[in-house]
C-alpha positions in Angstrom: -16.1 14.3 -4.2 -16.9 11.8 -7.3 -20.1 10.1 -7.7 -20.2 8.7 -11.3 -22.5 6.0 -13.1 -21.5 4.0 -16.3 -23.6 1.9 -17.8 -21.8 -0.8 -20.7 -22.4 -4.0 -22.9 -20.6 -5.6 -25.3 -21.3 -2.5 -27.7 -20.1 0.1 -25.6 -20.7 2.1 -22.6 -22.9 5.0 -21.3 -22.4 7.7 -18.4 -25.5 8.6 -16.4 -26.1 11.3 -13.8 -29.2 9.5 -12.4 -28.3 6.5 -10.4 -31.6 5.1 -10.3 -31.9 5.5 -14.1 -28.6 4.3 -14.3 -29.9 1.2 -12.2 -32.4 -0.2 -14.4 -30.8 0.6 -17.8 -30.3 -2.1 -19.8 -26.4 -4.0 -19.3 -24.4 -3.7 -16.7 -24.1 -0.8 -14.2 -21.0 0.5 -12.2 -21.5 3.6 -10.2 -18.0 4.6 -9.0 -18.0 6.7 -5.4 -14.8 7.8 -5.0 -13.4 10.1 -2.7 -16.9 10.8 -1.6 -18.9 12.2 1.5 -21.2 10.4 3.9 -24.4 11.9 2.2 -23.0 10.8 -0.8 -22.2 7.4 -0.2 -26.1 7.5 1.6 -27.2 8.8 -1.3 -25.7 5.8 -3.4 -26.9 3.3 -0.9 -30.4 4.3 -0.9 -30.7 3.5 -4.7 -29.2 0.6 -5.0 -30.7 -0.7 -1.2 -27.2 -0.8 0.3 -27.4 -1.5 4.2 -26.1 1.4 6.1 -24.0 -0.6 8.3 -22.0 -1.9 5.5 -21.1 2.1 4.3 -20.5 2.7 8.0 -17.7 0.0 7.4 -16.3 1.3 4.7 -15.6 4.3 6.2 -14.6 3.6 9.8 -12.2 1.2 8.1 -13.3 -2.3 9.4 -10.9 -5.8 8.9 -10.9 -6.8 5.2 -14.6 -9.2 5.1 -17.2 -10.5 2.5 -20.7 -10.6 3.8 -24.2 -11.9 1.8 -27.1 -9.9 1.4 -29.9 -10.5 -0.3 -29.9 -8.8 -3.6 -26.1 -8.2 -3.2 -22.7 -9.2 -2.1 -20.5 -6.9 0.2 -16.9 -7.1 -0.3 -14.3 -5.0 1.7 -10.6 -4.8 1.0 -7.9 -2.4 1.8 -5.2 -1.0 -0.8 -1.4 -1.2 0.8 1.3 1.6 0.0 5.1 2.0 1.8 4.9 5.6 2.5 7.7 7.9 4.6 6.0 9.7 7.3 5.9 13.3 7.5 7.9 13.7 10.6 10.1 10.8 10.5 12.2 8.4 8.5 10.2 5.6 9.1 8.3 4.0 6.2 4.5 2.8 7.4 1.7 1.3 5.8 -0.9 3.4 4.5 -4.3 1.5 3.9 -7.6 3.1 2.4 -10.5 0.7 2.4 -12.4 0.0 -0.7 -15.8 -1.2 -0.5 -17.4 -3.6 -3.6 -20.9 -3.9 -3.8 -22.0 -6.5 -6.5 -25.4 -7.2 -7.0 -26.9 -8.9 -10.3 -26.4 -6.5 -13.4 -24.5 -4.0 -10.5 -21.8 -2.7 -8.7 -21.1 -0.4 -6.9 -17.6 0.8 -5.0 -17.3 3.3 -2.9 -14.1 4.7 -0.6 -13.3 8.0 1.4 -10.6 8.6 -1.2 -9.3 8.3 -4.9 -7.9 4.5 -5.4 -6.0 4.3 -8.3 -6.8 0.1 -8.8 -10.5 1.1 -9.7 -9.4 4.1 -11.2 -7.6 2.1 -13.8 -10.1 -0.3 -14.5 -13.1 2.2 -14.5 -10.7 4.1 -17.3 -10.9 0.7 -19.1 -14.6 0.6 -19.0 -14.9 4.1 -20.2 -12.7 3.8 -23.2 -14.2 0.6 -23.9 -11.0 -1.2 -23.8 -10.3 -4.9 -22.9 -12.9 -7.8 -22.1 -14.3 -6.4 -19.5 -17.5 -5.1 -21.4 -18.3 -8.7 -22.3 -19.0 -9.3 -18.8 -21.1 -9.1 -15.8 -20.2 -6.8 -12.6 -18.6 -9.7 -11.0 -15.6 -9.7 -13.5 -15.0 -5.6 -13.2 -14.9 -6.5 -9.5 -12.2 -9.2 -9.9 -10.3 -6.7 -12.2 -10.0 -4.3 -9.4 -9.6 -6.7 -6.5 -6.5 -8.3 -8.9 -4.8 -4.8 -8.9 -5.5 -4.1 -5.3 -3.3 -7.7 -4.7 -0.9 -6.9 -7.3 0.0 -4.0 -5.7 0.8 -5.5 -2.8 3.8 -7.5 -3.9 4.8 -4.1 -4.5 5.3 -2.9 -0.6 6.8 -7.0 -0.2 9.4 -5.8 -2.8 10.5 -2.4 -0.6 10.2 -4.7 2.3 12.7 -7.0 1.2 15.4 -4.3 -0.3 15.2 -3.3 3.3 16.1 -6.6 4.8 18.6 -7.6 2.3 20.5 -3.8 3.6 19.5 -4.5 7.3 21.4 -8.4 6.6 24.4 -6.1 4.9 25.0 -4.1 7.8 24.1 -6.4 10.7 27.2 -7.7 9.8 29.6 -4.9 9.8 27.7 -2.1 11.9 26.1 -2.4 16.1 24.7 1.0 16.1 21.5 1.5 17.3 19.8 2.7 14.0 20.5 -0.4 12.7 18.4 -2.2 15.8 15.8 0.7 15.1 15.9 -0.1 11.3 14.7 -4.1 12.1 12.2 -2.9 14.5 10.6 -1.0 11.6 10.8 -3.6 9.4 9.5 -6.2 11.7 6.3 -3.8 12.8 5.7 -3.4 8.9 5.5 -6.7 8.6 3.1 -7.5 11.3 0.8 -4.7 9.8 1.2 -6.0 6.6 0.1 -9.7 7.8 -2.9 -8.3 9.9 -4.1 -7.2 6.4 -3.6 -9.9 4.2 -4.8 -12.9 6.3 -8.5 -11.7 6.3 -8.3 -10.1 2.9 -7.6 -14.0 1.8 -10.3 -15.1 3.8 -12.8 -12.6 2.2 -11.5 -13.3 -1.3 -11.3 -17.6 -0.6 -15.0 -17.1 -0.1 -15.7 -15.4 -3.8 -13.3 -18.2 -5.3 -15.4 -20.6 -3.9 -18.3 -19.3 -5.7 -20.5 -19.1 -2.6 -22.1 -15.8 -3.3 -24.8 -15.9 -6.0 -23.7 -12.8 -7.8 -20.3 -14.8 -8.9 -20.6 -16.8 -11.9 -19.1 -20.0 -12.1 -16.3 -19.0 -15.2 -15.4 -15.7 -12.9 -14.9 -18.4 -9.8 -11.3 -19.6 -11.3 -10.3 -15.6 -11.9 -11.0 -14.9 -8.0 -9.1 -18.1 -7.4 -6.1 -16.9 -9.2 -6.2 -13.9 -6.8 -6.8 -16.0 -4.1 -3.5 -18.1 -5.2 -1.5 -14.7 -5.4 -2.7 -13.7 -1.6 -1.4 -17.3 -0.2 1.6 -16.7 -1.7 1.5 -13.1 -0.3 1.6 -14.2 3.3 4.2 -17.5 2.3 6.6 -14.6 1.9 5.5 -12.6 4.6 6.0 -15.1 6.7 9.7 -16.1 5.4 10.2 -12.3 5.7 9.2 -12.5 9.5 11.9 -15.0 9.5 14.2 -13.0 8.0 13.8 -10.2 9.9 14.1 -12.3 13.5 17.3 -13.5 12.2 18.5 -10.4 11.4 17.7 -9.1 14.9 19.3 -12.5 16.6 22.4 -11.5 14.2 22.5 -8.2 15.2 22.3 -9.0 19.0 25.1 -11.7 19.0 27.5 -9.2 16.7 26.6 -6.6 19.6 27.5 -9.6 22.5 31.1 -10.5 20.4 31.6 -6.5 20.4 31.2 -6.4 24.0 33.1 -9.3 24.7 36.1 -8.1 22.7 36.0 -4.9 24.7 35.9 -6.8 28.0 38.9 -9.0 26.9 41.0 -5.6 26.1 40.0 -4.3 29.5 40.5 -7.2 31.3 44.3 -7.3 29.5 45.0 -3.7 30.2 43.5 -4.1 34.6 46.1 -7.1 34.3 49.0 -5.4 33.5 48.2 -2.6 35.3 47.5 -4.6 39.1 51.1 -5.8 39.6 52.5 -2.3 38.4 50.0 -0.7 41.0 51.0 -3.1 44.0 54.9 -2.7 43.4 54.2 1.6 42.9 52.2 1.4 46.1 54.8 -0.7 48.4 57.3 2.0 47.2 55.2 4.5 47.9 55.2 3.6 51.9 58.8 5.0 51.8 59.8 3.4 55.5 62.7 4.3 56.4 65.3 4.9 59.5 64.4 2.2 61.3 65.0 -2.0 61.6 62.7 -2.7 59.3 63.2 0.3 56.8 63.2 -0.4 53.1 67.0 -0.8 51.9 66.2 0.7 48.3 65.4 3.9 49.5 68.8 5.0 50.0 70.1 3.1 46.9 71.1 5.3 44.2 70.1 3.3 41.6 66.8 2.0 43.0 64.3 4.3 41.0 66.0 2.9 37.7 65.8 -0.3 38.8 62.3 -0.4 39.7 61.1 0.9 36.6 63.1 -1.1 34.4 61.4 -4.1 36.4 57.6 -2.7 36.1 58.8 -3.0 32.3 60.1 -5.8 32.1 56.6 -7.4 33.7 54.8 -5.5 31.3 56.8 -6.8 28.3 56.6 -10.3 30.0 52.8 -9.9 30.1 52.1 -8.4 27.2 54.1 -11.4 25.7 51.7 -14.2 27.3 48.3 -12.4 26.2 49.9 -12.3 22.8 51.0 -15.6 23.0 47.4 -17.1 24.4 45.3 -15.1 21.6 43.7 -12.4 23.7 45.6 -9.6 22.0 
């Protein structure tokens, strides 16, 4: 459970264990709740006069949103990682809401566990690195919303490495973990679009400078961001496409496979039926009577008969050949 407060200018920064000292001190104020509990992210709320619904959000893990208060802006987006699952081979999505608070000379983000995108940048602040001291809140909350988005070209990256092996062995393999492999990869996808769509709507509305507590030279920073999400879903959506045309691949590959095996059985029942009707008239073995069978009693009629069944065979095995089915 982390509940820190820093407060920085341009000359450097401060930590402070009282939030509501850390609140009115003079510059700018982040207070950083990470991995903490509800009575500390209550706690947090009350002194910066954070409604309770919007901490109930980030903890039940509500769509990605930005919402208008008052005194402050409320921001919500979700981190994405490719993880394996512990009793499985699939890879899934994890997501871990992070919640932004940005109020004047403030801001506050809180989520239920450590995110290493406002990890990084509170480690900037703290070692007093970068140009993030020279401004307001606003700016340290496009810093980490950036990294949140970067990282997400990360999981599109793993994505496609799976297609592009899915594409290889649609064409040489009709198993069904191949089948299994696309369905995984198109149910990633899915989840992966259900994130990003409103997570571009929530940061279109900070590009467009709407809230109060973004300034007019951070508007073209959050549009940059907002750029890199439409591009996010462009390739999610070609992926999509991708990913159905794999399947469709895969299902016609599975059809020809079937089809060749029906043209080898069909070949094998035709050969077969004459050679069946000729053993079973032979197989009545009439005899002693008017219209008794003559070959029964001729000494070279067993020869004969199968020297026949293979000459038909050769014959048909011949004219399959010779029409391409074998």
């Amino acid at each position: 459970m982390t509940v820190e407060a820093v407060v920085y200018t341009p000359e450097g920064t401060t930590t402070h264990d009282d939030l509501r000292a850390a609140r009115e001190a003079s510059g700018t104020t982040w207070v950083r709740a990470s991995d903490a509990s509800t009575d500390e992210m209550e706690r947090v709320a009350d002194a910066f006069g954070i409604h309770r619904l919007s901490v109930e959000d980030v903890r039940n893990g509500v769509r990605p949103k930005t919402e208008e208060f008052d005194d402050h802006t409320f921001v919500l987006l979700k981190t994405a990682t490719l993880r394996r699952g512990e009793t499985t081979f699939r890879e899934e999505i994890a997501k871990r809401s992070v919640g932004f608070f940005v109020g004047e000379d403030w801001l506050v983000t809180m989520s239920s566990e450590p995110v290493g995108a406002v990890e990084r940048v509170w480690e900037m602040v703290v070692r007093e690195e970068g140009r993030i001291l020279r401004h307001g809140p606003d700016f340290a909350a496009y810093r980490v919303t950036d990294a949140i988005v970067d990282a997400y070209f990360d999981v599109l990256d793993e994505i496609e490495d799976q297609i592009e092996q899915v594409e290889e062995d649609v064409t040489t393999a009709t198993d069904i973990e191949t089948l299994e492999t696309i369905n995984n990869v198109r149910r990633e996808l899915l989840s992966f679009r259900k994130l990003l769509w409103p997570s571009r709507e929530a940061i279109g509305y900070l590009a467009r400078g709407d809230p109060e507590q973004v300034q007019e030279v951070t508007e073209k920073y959050f549009r940059d961001v907002y750029d890199h999400l439409v591009q996010l879903v462009d390739l999610t959506e070609t992926y999509r496409d991708l990913a159905s045309g794999a399947r469709d691949i895969y299902l016609n590959s599975l059809s020809l496979s079937t089809n060749e095996v029906m043209k080898k059985l069909t070949v094998v029942a035709t050969i077969v039926l004459p050679l069946t009707f000729v053993v079973g008239v032979y197989g009545m073995n009439f005899d002693g009577g008017a219209y008794n069978m003559p070959e029964l009693g001729w000494t070279y009629g067993y020869p004969a008969v199968m020297l026949g069944m293979l000459a038909m065979t050769v014959i048909l095995v011949a004219y399959f050949r010779e029409s391409g089915y074998v």
